[in-house]
N, C-alpha and C positions, 0 to 999 in steps of 0.2 A: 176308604170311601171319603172323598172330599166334597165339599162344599165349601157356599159363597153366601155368604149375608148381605141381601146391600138395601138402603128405601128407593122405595118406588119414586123413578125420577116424573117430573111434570111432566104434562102431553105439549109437546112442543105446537100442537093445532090448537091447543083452545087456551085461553089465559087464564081457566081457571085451578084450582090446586087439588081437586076431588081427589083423595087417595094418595095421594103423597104422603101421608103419616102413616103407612103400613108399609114392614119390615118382610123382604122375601126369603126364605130359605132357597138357592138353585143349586143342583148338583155338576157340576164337574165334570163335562165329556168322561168317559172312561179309554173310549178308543175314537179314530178318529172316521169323520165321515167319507163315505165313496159313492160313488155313483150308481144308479142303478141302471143295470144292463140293459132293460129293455126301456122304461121314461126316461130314462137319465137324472132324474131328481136323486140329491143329495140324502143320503140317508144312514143309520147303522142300527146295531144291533142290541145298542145300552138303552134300556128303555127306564132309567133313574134320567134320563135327561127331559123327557117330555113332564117329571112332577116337579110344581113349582109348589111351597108352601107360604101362605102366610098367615103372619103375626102381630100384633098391636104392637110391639115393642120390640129391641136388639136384643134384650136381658132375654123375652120370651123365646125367641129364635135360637140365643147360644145355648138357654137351657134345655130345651126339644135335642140339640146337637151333640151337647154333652149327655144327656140322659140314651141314647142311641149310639153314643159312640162313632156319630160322625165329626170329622175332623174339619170344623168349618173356620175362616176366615170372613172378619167383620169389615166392610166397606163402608168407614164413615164419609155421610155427605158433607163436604163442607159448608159452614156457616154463611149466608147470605148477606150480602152486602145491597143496602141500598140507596142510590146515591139521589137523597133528595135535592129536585131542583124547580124550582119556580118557571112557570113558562116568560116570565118577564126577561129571565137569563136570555133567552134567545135573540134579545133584541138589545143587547149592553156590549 
């Protein structure tokens, strides 16, 4: 059983950062999806994929993973850069 740790990235519609500091546990397709015969919508039969969990922290996450014996993989987000600049720049 594999898993994926990663934080919650920004909502790319709104500029604010609500919830970005929570850490998810996802699992791992097991097999892969097909279509269903009569809607056609995409679907299967591992149903570890529809649970997401989350965690205040990465530590909390890998220890939940370790303590169950799933085989998880940490997704650090990288570090933020921010390029301050004066609106006066625009006119120099």
């Amino acid at each position: 059983m594999q898993a994926r740790i990663f934080q919650r990235p920004k909502n790319a519609m709104q500029s604010g950062k609500a919830r970005t500091d929570e850490w998810i546990l996802e699992f791992v397709p097991a097999e892969a999806k097909k279509p269903d015969p009569l809607m056609g919508w995409a679907g299967s039969g591992d149903t570890r994929e529809q649970v997401r969990l989350n965690f205040a922290t990465a530590d909390a996450a890998k220890a939940y993973a370790d303590k169950y014996g799933i085989e998880a993989i940490v997704h650090r987000t990288p570090p933020k850069k921010l390029k301050i600049q004066a609106y006066a720049d625009n006119f120099r």
